[in-house]
N, CA and C of each residue as an Amber inpcrd file, in Angstrom:
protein
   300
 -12.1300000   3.4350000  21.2170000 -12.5590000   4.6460000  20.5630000
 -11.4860000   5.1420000  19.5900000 -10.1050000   4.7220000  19.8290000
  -8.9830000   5.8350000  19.3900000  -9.1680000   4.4820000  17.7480000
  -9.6950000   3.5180000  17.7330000  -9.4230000   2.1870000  16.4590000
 -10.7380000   2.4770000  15.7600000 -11.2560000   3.1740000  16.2630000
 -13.0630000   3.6390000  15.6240000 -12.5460000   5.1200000  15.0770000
 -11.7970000   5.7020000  15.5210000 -11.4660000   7.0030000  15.1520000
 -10.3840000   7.3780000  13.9990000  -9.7670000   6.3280000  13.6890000
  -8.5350000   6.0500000  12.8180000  -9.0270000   5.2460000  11.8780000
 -10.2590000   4.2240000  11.9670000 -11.3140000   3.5540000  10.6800000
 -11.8980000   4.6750000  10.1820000 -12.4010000   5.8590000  11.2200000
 -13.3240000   6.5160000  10.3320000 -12.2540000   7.5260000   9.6140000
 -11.2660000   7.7160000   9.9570000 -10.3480000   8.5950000   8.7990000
  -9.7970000   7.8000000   7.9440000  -9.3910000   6.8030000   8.0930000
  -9.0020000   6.3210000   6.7840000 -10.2920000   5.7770000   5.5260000
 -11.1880000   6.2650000   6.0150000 -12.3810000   6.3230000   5.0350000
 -12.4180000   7.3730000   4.2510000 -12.7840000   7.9040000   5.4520000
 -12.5950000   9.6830000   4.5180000 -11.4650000  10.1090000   3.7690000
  -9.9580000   9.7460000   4.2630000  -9.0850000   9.7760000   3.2070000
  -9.3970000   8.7470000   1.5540000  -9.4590000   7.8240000   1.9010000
  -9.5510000   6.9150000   0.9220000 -10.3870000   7.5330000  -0.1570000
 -11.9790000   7.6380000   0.6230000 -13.2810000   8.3700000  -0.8300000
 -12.3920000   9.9480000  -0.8830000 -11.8060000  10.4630000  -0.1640000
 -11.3190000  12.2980000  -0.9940000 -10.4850000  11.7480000  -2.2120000
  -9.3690000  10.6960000  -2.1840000  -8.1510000  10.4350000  -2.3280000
  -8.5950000   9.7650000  -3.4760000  -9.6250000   8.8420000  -3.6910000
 -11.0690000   8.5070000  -5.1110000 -11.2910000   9.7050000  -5.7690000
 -11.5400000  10.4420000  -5.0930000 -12.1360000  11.5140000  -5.5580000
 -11.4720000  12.2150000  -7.1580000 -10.0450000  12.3050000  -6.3320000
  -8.9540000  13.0030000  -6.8590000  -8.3430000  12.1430000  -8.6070000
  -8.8790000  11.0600000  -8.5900000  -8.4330000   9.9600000  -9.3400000
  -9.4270000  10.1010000 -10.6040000  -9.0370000  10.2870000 -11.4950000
  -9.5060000  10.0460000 -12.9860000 -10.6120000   9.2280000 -13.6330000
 -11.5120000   9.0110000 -13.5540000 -12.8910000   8.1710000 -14.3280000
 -12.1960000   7.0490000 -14.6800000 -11.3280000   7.1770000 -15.2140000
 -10.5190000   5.5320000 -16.4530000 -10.0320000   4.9200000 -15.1830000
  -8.5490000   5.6230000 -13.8340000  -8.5850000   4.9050000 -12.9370000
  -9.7680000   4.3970000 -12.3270000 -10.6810000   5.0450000 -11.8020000
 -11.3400000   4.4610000 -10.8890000 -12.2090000   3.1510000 -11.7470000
 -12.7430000   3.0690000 -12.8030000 -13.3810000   1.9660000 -13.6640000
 -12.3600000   1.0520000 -13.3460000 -10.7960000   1.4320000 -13.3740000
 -10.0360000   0.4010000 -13.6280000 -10.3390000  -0.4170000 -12.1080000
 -10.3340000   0.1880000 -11.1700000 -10.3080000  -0.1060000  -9.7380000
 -11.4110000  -0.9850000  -9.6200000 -12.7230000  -0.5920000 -10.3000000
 -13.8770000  -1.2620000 -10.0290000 -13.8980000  -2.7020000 -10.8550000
 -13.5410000  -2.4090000 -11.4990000 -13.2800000  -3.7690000 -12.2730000
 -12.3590000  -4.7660000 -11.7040000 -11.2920000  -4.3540000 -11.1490000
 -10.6510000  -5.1450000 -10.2940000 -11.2290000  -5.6610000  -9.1790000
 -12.2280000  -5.2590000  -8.8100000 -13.1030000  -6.0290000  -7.3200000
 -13.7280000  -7.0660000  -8.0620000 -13.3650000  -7.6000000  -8.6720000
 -13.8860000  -8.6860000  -9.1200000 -12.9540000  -9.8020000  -8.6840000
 -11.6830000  -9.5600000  -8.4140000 -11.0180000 -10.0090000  -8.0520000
 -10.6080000  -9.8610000  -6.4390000 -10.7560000 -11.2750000  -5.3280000
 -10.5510000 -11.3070000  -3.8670000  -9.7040000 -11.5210000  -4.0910000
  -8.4060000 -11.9240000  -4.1780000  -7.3560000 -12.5240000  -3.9220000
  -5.9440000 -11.8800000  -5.1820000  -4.8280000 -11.5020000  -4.6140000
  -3.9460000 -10.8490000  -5.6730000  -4.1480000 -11.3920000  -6.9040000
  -3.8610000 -11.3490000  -8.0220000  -3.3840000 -11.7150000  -9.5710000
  -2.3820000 -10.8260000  -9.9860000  -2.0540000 -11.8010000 -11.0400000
  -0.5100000 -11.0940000 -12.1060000  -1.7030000  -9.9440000 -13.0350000
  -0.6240000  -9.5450000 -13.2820000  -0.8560000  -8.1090000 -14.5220000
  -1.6090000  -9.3030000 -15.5370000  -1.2000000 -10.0040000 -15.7230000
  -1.8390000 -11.1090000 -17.0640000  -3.4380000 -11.1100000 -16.5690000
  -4.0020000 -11.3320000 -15.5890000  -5.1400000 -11.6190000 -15.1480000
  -5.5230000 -10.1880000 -15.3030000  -4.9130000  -8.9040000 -14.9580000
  -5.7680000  -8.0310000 -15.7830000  -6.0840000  -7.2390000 -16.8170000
  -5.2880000  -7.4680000 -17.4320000  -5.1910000  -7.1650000 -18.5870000
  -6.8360000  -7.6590000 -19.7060000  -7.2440000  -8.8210000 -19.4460000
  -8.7310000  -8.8150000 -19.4610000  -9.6100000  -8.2620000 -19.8530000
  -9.8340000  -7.5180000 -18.4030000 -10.8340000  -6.9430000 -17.9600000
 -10.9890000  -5.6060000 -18.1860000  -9.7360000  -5.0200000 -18.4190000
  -9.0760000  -3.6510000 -18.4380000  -9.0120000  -3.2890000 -19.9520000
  -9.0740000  -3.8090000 -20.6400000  -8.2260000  -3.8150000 -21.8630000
  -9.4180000  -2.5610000 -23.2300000 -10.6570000  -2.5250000 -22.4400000
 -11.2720000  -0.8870000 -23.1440000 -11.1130000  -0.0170000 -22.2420000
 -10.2970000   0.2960000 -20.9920000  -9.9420000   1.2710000 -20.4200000
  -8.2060000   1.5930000 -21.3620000  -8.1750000   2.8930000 -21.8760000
  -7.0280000   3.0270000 -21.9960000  -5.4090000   3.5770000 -21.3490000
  -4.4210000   2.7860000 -21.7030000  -3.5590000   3.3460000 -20.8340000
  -3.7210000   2.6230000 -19.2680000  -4.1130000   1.6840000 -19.0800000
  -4.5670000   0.4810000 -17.8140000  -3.2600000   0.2290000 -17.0620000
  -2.4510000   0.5000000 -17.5690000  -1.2300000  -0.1850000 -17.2660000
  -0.6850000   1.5010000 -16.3550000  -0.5470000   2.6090000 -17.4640000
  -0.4160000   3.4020000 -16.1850000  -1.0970000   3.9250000 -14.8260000
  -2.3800000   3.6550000 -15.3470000  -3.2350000   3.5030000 -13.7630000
  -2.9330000   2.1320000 -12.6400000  -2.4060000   1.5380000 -13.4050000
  -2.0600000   0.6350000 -12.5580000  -0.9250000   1.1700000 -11.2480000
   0.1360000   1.8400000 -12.3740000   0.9550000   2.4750000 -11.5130000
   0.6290000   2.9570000 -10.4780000  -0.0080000   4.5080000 -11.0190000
  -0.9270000   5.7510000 -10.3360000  -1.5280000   5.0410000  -8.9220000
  -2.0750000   3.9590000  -9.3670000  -3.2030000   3.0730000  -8.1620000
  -1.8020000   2.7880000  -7.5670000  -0.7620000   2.2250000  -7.4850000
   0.0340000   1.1930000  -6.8060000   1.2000000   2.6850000  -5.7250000
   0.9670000   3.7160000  -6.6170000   1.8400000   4.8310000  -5.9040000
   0.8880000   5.3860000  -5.2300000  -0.3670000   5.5570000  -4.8470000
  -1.4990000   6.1750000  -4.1200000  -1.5060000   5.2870000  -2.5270000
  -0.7560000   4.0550000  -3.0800000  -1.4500000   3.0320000  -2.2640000
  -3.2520000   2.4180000  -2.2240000  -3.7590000   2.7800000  -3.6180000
  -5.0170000   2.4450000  -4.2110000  -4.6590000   0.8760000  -4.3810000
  -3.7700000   0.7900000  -4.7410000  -3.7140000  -0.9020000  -5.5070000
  -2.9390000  -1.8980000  -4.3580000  -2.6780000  -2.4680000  -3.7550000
  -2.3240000  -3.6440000  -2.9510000  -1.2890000  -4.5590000  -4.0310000
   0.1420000  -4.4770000  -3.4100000   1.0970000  -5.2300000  -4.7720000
   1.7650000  -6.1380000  -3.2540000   1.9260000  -7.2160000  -4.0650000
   2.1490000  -8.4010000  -3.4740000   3.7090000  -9.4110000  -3.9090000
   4.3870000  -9.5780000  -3.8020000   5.8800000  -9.8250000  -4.2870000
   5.9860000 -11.4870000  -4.0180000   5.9340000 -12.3800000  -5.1710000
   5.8780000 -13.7120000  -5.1040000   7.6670000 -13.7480000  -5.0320000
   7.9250000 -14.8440000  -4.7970000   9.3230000 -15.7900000  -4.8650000
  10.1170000 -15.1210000  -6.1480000   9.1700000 -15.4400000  -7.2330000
  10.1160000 -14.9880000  -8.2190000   9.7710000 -13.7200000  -8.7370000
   9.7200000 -13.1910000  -7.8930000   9.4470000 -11.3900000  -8.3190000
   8.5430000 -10.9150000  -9.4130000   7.3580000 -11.7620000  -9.5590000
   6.1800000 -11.7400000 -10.1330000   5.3230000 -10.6190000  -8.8030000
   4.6950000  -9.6860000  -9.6120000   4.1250000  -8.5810000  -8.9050000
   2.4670000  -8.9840000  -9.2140000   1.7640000  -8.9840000  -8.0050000
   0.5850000  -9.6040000  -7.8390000  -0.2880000  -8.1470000  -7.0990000
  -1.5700000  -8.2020000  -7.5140000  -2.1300000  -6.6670000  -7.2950000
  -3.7850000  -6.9260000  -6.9040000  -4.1530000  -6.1510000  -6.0280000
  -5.2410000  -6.2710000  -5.5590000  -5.7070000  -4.9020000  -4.7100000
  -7.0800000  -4.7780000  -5.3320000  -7.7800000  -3.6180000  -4.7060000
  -8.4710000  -3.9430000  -3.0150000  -7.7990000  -3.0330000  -2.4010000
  -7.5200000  -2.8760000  -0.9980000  -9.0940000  -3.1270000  -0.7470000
  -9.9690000  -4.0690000   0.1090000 -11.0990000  -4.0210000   0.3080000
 -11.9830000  -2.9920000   0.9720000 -11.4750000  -2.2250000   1.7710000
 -11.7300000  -0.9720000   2.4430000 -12.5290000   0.2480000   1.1940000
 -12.1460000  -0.2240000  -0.3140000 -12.2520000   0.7000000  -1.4130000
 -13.6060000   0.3000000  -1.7650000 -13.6650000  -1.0130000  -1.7060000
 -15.0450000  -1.5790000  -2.3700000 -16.2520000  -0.8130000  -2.0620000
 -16.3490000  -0.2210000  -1.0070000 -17.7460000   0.2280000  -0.7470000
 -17.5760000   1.9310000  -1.5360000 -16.8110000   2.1030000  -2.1060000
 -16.1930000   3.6250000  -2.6190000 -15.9450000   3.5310000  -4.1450000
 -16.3210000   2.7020000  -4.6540000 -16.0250000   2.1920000  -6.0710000
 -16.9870000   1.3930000  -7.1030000 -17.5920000   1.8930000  -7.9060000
 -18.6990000   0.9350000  -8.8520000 -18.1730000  -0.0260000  -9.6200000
 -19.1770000  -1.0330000  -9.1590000 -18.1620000  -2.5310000 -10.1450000
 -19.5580000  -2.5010000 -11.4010000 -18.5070000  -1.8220000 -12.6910000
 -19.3630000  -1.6530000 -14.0430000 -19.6900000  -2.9600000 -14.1640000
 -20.9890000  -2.7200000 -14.8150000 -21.4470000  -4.1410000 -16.1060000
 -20.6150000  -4.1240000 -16.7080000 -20.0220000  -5.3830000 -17.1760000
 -19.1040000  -6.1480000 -18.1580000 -20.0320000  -6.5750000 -19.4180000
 -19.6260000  -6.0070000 -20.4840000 -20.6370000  -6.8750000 -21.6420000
 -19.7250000  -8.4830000 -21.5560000 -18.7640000  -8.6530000 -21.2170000
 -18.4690000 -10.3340000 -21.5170000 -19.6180000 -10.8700000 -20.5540000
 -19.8870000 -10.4350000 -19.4460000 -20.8980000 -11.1950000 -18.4260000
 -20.6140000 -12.6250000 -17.8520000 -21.0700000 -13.7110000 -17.8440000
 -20.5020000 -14.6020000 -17.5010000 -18.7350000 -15.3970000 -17.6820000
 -18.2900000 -14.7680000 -18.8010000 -17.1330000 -15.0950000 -19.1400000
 -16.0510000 -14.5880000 -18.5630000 -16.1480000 -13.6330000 -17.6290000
 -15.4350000 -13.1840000 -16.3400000 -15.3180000 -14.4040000 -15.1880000
């Protein structure tokens, strides 16, 4: 009960803590569920690149603990949206469409 009770708050923190976050972050977030597995900043840059200012939401996301950062060997910073978010986040139509 006490691991059912600590899932259901860190829900409710998470969507208030969405809440609080800016339209441009959160697109940025949704767009990143496109991605399971970390990537470099290069991989999003992409996808991101008609959101403006992507790079400081990146931050914003990574100091919230919104963004999941991952530390390779050679100190390449790898980033991924925490899956717990996915159900709290719209993954926009992409006009590239298949080219994602």
């Amino acid at each position: 009960m006490a691991d059912k009770e600590k899932e259901f708050r860190e829900d409710i923190l998470a969507e208030e803590l969405l809440k609080q976050q800016t339209p441009a972050l959160r697109q940025m977030l949704g767009k990143l569920l496109v991605y399971e597995l970390p990537v470099p900043q290069a991989a999003i840059s992409p996808i991101c690149e008609d959101i403006s200012s992507w790079e400081s939401h990146i931050q914003r996301a990574e100091i919230l603990g919104l963004l999941e950062v991952t530390l390779t060997n050679n100190t390449e910073r790898l980033y991924r949206v925490p899956r717990i978010l996915s159900p709290l986040l719209e993954f926009p139509e992409n006009p590239k469409g298949e080219e994602l």
